[in-house]
C-alpha positions in Angstrom: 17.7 1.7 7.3 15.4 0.6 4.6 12.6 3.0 3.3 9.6 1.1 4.8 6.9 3.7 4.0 5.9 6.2 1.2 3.2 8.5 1.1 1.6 11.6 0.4 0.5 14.4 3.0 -2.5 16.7 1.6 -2.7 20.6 1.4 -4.7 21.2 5.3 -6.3 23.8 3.7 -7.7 22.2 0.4 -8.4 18.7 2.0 -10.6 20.5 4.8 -12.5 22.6 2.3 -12.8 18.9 0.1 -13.9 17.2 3.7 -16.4 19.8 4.4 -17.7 19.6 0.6 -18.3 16.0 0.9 -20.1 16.0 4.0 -16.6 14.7 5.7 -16.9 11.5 3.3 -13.6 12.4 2.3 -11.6 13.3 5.2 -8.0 12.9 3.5 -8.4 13.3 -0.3 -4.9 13.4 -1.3 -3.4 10.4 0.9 -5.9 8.1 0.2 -5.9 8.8 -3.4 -2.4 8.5 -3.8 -1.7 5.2 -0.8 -1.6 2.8 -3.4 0.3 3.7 -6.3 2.7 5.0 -3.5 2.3 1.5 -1.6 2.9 0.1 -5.8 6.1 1.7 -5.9 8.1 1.2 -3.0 7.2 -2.8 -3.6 9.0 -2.5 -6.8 12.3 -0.9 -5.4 12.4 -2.5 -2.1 14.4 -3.1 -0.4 16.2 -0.2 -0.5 18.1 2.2 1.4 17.2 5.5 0.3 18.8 8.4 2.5 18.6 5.8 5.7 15.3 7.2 6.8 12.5 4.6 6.9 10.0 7.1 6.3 9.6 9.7 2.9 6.6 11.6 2.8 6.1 14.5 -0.4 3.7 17.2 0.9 1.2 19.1 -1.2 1.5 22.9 -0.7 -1.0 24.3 -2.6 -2.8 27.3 -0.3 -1.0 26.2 3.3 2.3 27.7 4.3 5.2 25.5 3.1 7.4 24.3 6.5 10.9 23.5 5.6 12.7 24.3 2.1 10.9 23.6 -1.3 12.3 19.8 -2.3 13.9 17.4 -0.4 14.1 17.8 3.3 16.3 15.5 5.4 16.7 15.8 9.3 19.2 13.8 10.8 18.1 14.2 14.2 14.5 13.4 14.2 15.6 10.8 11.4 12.3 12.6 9.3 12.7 13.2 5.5 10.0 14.7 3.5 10.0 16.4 0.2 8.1 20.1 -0.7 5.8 20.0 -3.8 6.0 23.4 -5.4 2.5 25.3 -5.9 2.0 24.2 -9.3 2.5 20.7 -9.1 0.2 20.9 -5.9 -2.0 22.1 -7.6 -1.8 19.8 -10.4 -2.5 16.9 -8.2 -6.1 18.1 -6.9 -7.1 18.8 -10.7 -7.8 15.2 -11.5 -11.7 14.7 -10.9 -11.0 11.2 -11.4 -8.4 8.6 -9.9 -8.3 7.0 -13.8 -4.8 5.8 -15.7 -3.8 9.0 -16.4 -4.0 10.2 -12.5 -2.0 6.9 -11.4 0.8 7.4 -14.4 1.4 11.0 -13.0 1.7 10.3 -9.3 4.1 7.2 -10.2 5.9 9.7 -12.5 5.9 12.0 -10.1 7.3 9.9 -7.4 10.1 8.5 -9.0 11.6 11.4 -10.0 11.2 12.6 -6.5 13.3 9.1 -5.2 15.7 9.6 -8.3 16.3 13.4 -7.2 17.1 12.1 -3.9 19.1 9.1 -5.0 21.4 11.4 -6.5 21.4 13.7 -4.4 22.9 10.9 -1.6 25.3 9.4 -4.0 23.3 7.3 -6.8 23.6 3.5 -5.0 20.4 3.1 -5.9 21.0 4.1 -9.6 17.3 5.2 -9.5 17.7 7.4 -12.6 18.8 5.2 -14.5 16.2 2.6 -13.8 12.9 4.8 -12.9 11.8 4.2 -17.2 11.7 0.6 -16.5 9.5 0.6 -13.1 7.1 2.4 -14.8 6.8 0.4 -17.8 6.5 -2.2 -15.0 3.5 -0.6 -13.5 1.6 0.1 -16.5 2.4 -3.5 -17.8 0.2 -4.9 -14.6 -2.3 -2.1 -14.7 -1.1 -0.9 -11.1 -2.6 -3.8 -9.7 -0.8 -6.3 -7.8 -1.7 -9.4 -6.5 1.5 -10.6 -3.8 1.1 -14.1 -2.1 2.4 -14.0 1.6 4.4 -17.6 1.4 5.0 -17.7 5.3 1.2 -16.7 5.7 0.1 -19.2 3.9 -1.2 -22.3 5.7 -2.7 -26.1 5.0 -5.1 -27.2 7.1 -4.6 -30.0 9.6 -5.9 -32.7 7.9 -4.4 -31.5 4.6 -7.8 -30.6 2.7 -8.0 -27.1 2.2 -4.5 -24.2 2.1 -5.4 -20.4 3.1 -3.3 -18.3 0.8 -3.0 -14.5 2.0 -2.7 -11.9 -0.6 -0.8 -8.9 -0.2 -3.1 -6.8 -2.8 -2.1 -3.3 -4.1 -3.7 -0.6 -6.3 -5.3 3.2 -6.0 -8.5 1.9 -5.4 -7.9 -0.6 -2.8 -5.1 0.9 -1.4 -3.4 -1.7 0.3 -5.9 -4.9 1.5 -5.4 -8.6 2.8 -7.2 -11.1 1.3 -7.4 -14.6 2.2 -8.4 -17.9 -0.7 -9.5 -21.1 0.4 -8.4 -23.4 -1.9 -9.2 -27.2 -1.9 -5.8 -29.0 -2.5 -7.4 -31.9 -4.3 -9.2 -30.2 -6.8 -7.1 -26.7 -6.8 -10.3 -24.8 -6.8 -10.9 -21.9 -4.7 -13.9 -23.2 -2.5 -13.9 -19.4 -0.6 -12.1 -16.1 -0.9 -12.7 -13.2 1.3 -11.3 -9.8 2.1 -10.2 -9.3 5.4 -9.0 -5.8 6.1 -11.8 -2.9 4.9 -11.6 -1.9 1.1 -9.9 1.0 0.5 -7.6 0.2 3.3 -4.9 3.5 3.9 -2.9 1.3 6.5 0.1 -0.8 5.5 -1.7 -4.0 7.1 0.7 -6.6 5.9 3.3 -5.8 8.1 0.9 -5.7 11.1 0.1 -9.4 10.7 1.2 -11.8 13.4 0.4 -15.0 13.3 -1.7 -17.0 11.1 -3.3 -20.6 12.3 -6.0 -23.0 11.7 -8.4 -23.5 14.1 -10.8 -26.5 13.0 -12.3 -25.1 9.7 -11.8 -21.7 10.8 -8.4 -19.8 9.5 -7.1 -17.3 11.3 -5.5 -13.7 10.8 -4.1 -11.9 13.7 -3.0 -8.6 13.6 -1.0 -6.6 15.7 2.0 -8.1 18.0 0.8 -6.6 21.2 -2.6 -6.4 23.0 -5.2 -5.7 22.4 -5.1 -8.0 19.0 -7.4 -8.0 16.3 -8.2 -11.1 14.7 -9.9 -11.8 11.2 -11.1 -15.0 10.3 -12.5 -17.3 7.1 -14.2 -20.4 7.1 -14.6 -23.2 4.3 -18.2 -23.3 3.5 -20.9 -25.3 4.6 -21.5 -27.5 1.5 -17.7 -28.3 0.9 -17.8 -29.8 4.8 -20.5 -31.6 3.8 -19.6 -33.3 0.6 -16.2 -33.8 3.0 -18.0 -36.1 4.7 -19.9 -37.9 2.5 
């Protein structure tokens, strides 16, 4: 199976005592400050078979009571595989007071020598080690921010005017977010752009999208494959309509 998610699990003990600081405005500090570099990363080496679990998660174990063995962790029968942060390094991770370059270098660094430990460890196919220097450089190179156009998302409108183009968009401070561009195909210029998921968004949305269609002016974003549905919409502005019809 290909390794569809990657994430980070919080110390329960430090991210309640961070929740209860903030007034519960922070009710998972260490997943959400980590969902996008992690979400950053596994774009750049997918797809990829990693121990043929779809899922890795690395937990903090800072003041909680470690479950499993320090490292990697694989079971075979609940087809889970998670990886044990030491103390230190736990505790490394909640001493950045800000989510800055420096914070997103480290958890990428941190990350790929976790999936190049476990490469190894299952045989090298992925020849991780060897090419972990290069995915970083990558990452710093677009200022771990990515823009990803969803081609098959991506519709004209019936009578050809306008073309929705939906943005897979990636980084630590948006986490993972769908955004949608309106762009007139005469001019090329984008007459409306709008997000369409919540910003920071923690939940890999892209893969929960449907169906996208045109309904008159209106475009259409439907997640989820099974009731109930949520649907997300944009519409080409007012004036643009108007001069349309002039």
């Amino acid at each position: 199976m290909k390794l569809q998610m990657l994430s980070f699990e919080g110390d329960k003990i430090l991210d309640r005592q961070i929740k209860e600081a903030s007034n519960y405005c922070d009710n998972s500090h260490l997943y959400t400050a980590t969902f996008g570099i992690a979400q950053l990363v596994l774009w750049e080496l997918f797809p990829i078979d990693l121990d043929g679990h779809e899922r890795l998660t690395t937990i903090a174990n800072a003041e909680q009571l470690m479950i499993g063995n320090p490292g990697y962790n694989r079971d075979a029968f609940f087809k889970i595989s998670y990886y044990n942060l030491d103390n230190e390094v736990s505790r490394a991770l909640y001493q950045f007071k800000s989510f800055d370059k420096d914070f997103q270098i480290y958890v990428a660094n941190l990350l790929l020598d976790i999936l190049s430990q476990i490469d190894t460890k299952n045989g090298g196919k992925n020849h991780l080690a060897e090419r972990r220097n290069n995915i970083l450089e990558r990452l710093c190179d677009c200022g771990f921010h990515k823009e990803l156009l969803l081609d098959k998302l991506s519709k004209s409108s019936k009578n050809r005017k306008y073309k929705a183009m939906v943005y897979q968009c990636l980084g630590q401070d948006i986490g993972e977010a769908i955004k949608v561009n309106l762009v007139d195909c005469t001019s090329s210029e984008i007459v409306s752009s709008k997000w369409i998921t919540e910003i920071p968004c923690t939940i890999q949305r892209a893969r929960l999208i449907s169906q996208t269609f045109w309904d008159g002016d209106k475009f259409n974003v439907v997640f989820g494959k099974r009731e109930p549905k949520t649907i997300k919409y944009i519409e080409v502005p007012y004036n643009n309509l108007t001069i349309s019809a002039r």
